[in-house]
C-alpha positions as CSV (number, residue, x, y, z in Angstrom):
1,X,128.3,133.8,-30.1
2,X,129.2,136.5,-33.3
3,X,131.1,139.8,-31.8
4,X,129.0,142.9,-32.3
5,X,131.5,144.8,-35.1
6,X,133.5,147.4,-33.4
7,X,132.9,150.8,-34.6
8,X,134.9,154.2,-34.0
9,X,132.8,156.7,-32.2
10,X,132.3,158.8,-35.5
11,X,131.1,155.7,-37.6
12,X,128.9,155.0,-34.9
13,X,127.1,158.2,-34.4
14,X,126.7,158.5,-37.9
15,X,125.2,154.9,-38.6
16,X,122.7,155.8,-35.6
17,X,121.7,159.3,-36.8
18,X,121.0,157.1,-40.0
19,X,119.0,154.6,-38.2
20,X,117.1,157.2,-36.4
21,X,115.9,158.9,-39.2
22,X,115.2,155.8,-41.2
23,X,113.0,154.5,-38.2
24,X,111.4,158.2,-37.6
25,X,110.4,158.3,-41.7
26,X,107.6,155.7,-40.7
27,X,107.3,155.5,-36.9
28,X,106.8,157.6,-33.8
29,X,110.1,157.9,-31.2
30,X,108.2,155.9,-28.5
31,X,108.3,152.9,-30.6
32,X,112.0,153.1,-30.9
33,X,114.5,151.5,-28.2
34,X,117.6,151.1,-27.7
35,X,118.0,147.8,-28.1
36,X,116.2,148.1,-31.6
37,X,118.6,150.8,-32.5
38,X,121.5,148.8,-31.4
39,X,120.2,146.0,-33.2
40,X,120.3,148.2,-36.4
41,X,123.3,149.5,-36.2
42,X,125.3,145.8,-35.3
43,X,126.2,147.2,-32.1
44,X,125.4,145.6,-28.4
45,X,123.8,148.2,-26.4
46,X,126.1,148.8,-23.8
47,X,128.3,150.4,-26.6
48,X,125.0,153.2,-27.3
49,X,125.3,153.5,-23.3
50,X,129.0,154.0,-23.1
51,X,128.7,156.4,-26.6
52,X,125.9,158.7,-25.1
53,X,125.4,157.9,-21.6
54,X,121.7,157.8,-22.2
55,X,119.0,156.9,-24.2
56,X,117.6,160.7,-23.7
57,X,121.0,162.1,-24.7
58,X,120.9,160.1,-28.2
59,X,117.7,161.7,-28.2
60,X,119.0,165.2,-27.9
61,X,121.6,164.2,-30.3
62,X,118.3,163.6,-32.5
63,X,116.8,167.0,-32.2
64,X,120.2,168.7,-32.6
65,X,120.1,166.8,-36.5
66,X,116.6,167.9,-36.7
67,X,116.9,171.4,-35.6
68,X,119.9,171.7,-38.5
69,X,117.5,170.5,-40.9
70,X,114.8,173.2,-40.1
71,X,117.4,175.7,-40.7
72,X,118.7,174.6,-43.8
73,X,114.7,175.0,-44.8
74,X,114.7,178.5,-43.1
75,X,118.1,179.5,-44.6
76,X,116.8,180.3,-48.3
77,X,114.0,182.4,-46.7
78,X,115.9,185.1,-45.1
79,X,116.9,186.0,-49.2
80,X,112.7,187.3,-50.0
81,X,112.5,190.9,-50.6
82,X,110.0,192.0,-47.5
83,X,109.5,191.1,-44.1
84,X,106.1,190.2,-44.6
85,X,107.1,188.0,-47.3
86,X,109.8,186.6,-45.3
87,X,107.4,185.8,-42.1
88,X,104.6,184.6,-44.1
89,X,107.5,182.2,-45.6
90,X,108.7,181.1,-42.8
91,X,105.3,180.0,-41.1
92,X,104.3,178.4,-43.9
93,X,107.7,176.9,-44.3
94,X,107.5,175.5,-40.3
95,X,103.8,174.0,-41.5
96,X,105.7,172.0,-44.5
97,X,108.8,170.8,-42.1
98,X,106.3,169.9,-39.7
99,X,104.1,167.6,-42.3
100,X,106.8,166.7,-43.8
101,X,108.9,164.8,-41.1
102,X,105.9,164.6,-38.2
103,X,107.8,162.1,-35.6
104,X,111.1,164.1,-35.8
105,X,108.9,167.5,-35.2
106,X,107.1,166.0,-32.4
107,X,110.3,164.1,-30.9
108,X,111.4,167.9,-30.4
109,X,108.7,168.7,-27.9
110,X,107.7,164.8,-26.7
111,X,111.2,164.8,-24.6
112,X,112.7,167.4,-22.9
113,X,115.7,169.2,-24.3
114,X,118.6,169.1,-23.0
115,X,119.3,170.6,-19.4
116,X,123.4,171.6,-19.3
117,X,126.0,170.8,-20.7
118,X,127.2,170.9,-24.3
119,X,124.3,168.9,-25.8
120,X,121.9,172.3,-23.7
121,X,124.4,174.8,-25.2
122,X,124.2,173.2,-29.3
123,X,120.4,173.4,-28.5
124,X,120.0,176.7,-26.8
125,X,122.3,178.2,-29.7
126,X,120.4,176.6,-32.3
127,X,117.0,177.9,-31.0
128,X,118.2,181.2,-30.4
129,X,119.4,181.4,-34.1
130,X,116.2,180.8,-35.2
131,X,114.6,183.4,-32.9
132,X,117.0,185.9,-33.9
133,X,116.1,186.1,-37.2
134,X,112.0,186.2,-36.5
135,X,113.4,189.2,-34.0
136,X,115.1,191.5,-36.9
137,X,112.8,190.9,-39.3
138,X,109.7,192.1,-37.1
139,X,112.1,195.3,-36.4
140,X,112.7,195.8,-39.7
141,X,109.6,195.8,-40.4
142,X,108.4,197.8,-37.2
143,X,111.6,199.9,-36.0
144,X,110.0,201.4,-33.1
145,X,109.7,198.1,-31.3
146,X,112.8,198.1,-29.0
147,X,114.9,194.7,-28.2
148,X,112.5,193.4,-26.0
149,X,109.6,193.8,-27.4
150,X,110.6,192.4,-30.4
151,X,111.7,189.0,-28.5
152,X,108.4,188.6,-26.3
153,X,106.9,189.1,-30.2
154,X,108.6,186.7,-31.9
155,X,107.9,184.1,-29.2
156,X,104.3,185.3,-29.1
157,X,104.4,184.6,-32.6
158,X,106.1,181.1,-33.2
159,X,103.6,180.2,-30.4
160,X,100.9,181.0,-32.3
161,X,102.3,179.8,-35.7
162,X,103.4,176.3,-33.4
163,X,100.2,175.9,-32.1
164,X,98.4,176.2,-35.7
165,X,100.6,173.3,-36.6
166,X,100.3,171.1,-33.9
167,X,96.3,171.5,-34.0
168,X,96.4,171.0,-37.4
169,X,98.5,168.2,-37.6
170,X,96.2,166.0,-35.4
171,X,93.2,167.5,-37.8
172,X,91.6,169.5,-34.8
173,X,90.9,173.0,-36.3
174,X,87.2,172.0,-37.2
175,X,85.2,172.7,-40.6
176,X,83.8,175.1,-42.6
177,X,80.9,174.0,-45.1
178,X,82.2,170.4,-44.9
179,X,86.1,170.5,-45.6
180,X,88.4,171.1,-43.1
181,X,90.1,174.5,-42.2
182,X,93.4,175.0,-43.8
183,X,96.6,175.8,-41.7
184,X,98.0,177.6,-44.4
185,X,95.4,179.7,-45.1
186,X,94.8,180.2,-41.2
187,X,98.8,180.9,-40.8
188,X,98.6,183.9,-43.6
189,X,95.7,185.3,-41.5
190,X,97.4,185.4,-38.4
191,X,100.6,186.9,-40.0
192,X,98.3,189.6,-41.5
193,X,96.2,190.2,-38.6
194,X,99.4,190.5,-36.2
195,X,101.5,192.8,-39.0
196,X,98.4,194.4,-39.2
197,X,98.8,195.7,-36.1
198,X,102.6,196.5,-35.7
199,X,101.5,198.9,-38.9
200,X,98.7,200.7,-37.0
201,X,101.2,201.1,-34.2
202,X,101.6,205.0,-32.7
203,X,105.1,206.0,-33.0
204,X,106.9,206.2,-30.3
205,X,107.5,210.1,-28.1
């Protein structure tokens, strides 16, 4: 029997972020396995085992790549000239990353992140990143909100904005006059309805 080819531990994470992606371009995660990645990669796999030390942690190794890819989207935002336009951008631009590359979106909230160690902290930084910036451009926008409010905001907000995806994405936000309801159009409303508000808001004594 042929010896799997030997690979150094950089090759080999490479070739299976590679594989991953090309198998989550056309398929959902639960059809994926390690054996079929293996398999792809020319690797046994006791060798993906020994690399990751579990089929979840080459998982979390996934999200990691796909997390970097949603802020290189986000990156060019942060240059539009308001904070409205820069929210309404960045909703918009979540909606397009999430039609865009569904399985790897959904593989983010399908399995668990990461619980401690390094692979938590690369996550947890990651996430936080993107938080941040909701976080100063709602207080640039409204300075009166303090620290805190501005982070229960921002998650109030990407839950809103996630939850408008994810409904949209499996088509259940119902009809108006025969075609369906738009998630973009339903985004800009939200943001305008929620800014809305932080405008109206009494200044602070």
């Amino acid at each position: 029997m042929a010896r799997p080819r030997q690979h150094a531990p950089e090759a080999l994470h490479a070739q299976v972020m590679v594989a991953c992606d090309a198998w989550l371009q056309e398929n959902p995660v639960h059809t994926l396995s390690l054996r079929a990645l293996a398999r792809e990669v020319g690797c046994a796999p006791s060798t993906l085992l020994k690399l990751y030390g579990s089929f979840n942690n080459l998982l979390q190794h996934v999200n990691i790549e796909t997390l970097a890819h949603l802020r290189e989207v986000i990156e060019p935002l942060t240059s539009e000239a308001t904070p409205e336009q820069r929210l309404t951008a960045l909703a918009r631009a979540y909606w397009q990353f999430a039609q865009g590359d569904a399985y790897r979106w959904q593989l983010l909230f399908d399995y668990p992140l990461a619980q401690e160690g390094e692979l938590d902290q690369r996550q947890s930084d990651m996430i936080e990143g993107l938080f941040l910036r909701v976080e100063a451009t709602l207080k640039e926008y409204q300075p009166a909100l303090d620290d805190l409010e501005a982070r229960r905001l921002a998650r109030t907000l990407w839950g809103s904005v996630h939850g408008l995806v994810l409904l949209g994405l499996n088509e259940r936000l119902g009809y108006w006059q025969g075609q369906q309801l738009e998630v973009g159009e339903l985004l800009d409303q939200l943001l305008c309805t929620i800014l809305a508000g932080l405008r109206a808001r009494p200044p602070t004594t």
